[in-house]
N, C-alpha and C positions, 0 to 999 in steps of 0.2 A: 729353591733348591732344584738340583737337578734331578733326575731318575734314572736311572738305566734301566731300561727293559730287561727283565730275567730271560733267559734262553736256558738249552739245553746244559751249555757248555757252563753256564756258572753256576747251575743246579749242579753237575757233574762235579763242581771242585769242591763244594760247598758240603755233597756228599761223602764223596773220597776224603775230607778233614773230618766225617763224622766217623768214619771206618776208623781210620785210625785213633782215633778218642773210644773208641766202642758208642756213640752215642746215638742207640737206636732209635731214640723217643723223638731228637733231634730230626733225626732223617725222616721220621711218620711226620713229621710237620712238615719237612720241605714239599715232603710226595701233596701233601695237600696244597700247600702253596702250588703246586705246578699244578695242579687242576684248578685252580683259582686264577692263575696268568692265563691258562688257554697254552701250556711251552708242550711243542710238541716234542712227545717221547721219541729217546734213539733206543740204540741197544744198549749201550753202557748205560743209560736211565734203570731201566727195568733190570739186571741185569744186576746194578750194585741194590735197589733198591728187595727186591728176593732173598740176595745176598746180606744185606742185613738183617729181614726177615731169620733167615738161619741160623746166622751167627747168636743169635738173642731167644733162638728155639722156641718162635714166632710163628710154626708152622699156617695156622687159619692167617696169620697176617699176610705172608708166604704165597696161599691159593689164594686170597682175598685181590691182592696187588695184581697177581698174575694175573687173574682172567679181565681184571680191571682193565691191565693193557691190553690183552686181547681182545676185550669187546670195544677199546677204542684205536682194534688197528692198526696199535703199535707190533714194529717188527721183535717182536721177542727175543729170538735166534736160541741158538743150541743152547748156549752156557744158561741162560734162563732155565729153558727147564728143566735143565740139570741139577740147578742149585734147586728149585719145587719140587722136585722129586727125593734130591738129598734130604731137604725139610723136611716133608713127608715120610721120608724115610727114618730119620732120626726120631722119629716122634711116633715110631710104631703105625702109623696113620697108613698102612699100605696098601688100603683102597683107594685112598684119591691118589700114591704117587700112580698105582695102574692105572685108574683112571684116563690120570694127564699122559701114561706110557702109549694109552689106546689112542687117544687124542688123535 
């Protein structure tokens, strides 16, 4: 059989089909999977990934991922920490979104 190598971009569709299903639990397996291939993270990774965190009011899941990417480097970008902080926010939790605000 053959294999295809996982990259970012089919982690990325694979996510984006979970969003739409709501299928949060889905997507904590993929994020493991991609720490298991070695796929390196973009922003649309970390980004949708927070982003489900939220939607599922996942907040610890939420700063769990996030600083995950960040202590691996990954470019997070704006809308990441928008969406942790959203989380953070929605869940009363508004020492870590200051926190991540002081960051």
């Amino acid at each position: 059989q053959n294999f295809i190598e996982p990259d970012c971009v089919s982690y990325g569709a694979a996510m984006r089909a979970c969003t739409k299903q709501e299928a949060w639990r889905f997507c904590i397996k993929l994020l493991t999977d991609i720490r298991h291939y070695n796929v390196k993270l973009d922003t649309n990774i970390c980004h949708m990934a927070v982003g489900f965190c939220r939607m599922a009011a996942r907040w610890d899941d939420a700063l769990k991922w996030f600083w995950e990417f960040r202590l691996s480097h990954a470019n997070v970008g704006l809308m990441t920490y928008t969406q942790v902080i959203a989380s953070c926010g929605m869940s009363q939790n508004w020492q870590a979104a200051l926190e991540l605000w002081n960051d």
